[in-house]
N, C-alpha and C positions, 0 to 999 in steps of 0.2 A: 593422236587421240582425236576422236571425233565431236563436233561439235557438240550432240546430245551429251556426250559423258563429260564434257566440261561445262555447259548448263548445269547439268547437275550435281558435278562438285561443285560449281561456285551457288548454288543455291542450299548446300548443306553447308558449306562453308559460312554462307551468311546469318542460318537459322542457329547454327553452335558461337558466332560474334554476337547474336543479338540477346539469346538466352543466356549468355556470359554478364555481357550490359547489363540485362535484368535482375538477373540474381546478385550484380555487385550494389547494383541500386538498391535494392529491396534490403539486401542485409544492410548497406550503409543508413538506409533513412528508417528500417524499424527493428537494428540491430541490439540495440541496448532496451527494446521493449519486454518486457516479462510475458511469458506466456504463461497466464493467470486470467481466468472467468470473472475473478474478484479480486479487488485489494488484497494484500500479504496483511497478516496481523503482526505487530511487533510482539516481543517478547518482554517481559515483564517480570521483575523476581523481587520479593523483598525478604532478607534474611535466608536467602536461599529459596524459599517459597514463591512457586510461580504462580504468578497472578490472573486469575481469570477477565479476560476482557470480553466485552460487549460493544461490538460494533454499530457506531453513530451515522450520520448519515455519506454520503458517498456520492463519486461520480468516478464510472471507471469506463474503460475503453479497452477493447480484447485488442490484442494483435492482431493485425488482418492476416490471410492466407496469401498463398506466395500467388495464387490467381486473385486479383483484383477485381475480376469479374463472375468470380463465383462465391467468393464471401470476403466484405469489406470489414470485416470486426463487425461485433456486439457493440453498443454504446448502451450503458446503465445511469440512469440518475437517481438514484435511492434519498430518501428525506427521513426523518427519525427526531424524538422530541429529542434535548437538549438533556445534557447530562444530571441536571437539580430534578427536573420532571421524572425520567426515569428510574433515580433511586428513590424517590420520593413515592413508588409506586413499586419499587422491587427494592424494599430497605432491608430483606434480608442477605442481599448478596455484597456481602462484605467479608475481608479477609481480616483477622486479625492480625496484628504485627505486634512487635516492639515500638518503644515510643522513640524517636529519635533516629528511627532507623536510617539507613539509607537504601533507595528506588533506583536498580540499575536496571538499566531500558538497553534491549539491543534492538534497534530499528531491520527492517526488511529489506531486502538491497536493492538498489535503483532509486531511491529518496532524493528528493534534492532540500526537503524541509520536515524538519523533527521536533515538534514543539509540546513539551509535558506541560501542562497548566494545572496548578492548584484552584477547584471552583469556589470551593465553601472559603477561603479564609482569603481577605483581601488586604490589602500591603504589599511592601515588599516582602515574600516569606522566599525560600526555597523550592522550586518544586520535587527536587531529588531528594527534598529530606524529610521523615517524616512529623506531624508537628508531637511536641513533648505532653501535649494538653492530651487528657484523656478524649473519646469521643471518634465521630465517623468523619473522613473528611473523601473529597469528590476529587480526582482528577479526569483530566480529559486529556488526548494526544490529539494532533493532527500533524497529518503526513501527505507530501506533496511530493506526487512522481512528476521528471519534467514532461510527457507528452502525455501518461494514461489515466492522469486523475489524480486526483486526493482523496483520504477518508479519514473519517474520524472514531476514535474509540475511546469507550468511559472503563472505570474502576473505580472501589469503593475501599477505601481501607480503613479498620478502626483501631484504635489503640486502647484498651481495656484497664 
């Protein structure tokens, strides 16, 4: 074999080693990223009845592309009034339920934090349950992915 044709095996040879490298990098450090423009919404049901959410404020982060030098991800920082302000200005968007019922939440996958809050009633109450007292009550989630952000989402349920 001649010199040029072993140059140039050993220089496809190193470009198929280093593209290998690359692409086990890439999937290793942004393999469990979602490839999502925006936060996932979780899912929400009470009595069967799915519940419509509105999304609070947010920071998310795209996936980057597999070239790093032709697009590093989106970065989003979105802000939003706070869950009592919004219903307080959109008091028709509320579901009816049952009193007592129970709020089964299925989170979006890649979470590493799922937290339902009761706004309107303070104590210790339940946030999965709903309260027995007639009337509108406020929840809020937040949701924490480990590397592309958190966001946050309101709901209004009333008990009639």
């Amino acid at each position: 074999m001649k010199w040029g044709a072993k140059i140039s095996l050993l220089i496809i040879l190193l470009i198929v080693v280093i593209s290998a490298y690359w692409v086990g990098y890439w999937n290793g450090r942004f393999g469990d990223w979602l490839d999502a423009a925006e936060p996932p919404k979780p899912t929400i049901t009470v009595d069967g009845k799915k519940v419509g959410l509105v999304r609070g404020s947010y920071s998310w982060r795209e996936r980057p592309s597999l070239l790093p030098f032709w697009d590093s991800g989106k970065a989003v920082i979105a802000d939003s009034i706070g869950p009592i302000e919004y219903f307080r200005l959109h008091p028709d968007q509320s579901v009816s339920v049952k009193a007592g019922a129970m709020i089964e939440a299925e989170p979006p996958e890649g979470i590493v934090q799922f937290d339902l809050m009761n706004e309107t009633q303070e104590g210790k109450v339940d946030p999965y349950r709903v309260p027995a007292e007639k009337g509108k009550t406020i929840y809020s989630l937040d949701m924490k992915w480990p590397a592309q952000g958190r966001a946050s989402y309101y709901f209004m349920l009333e008990v009639k």
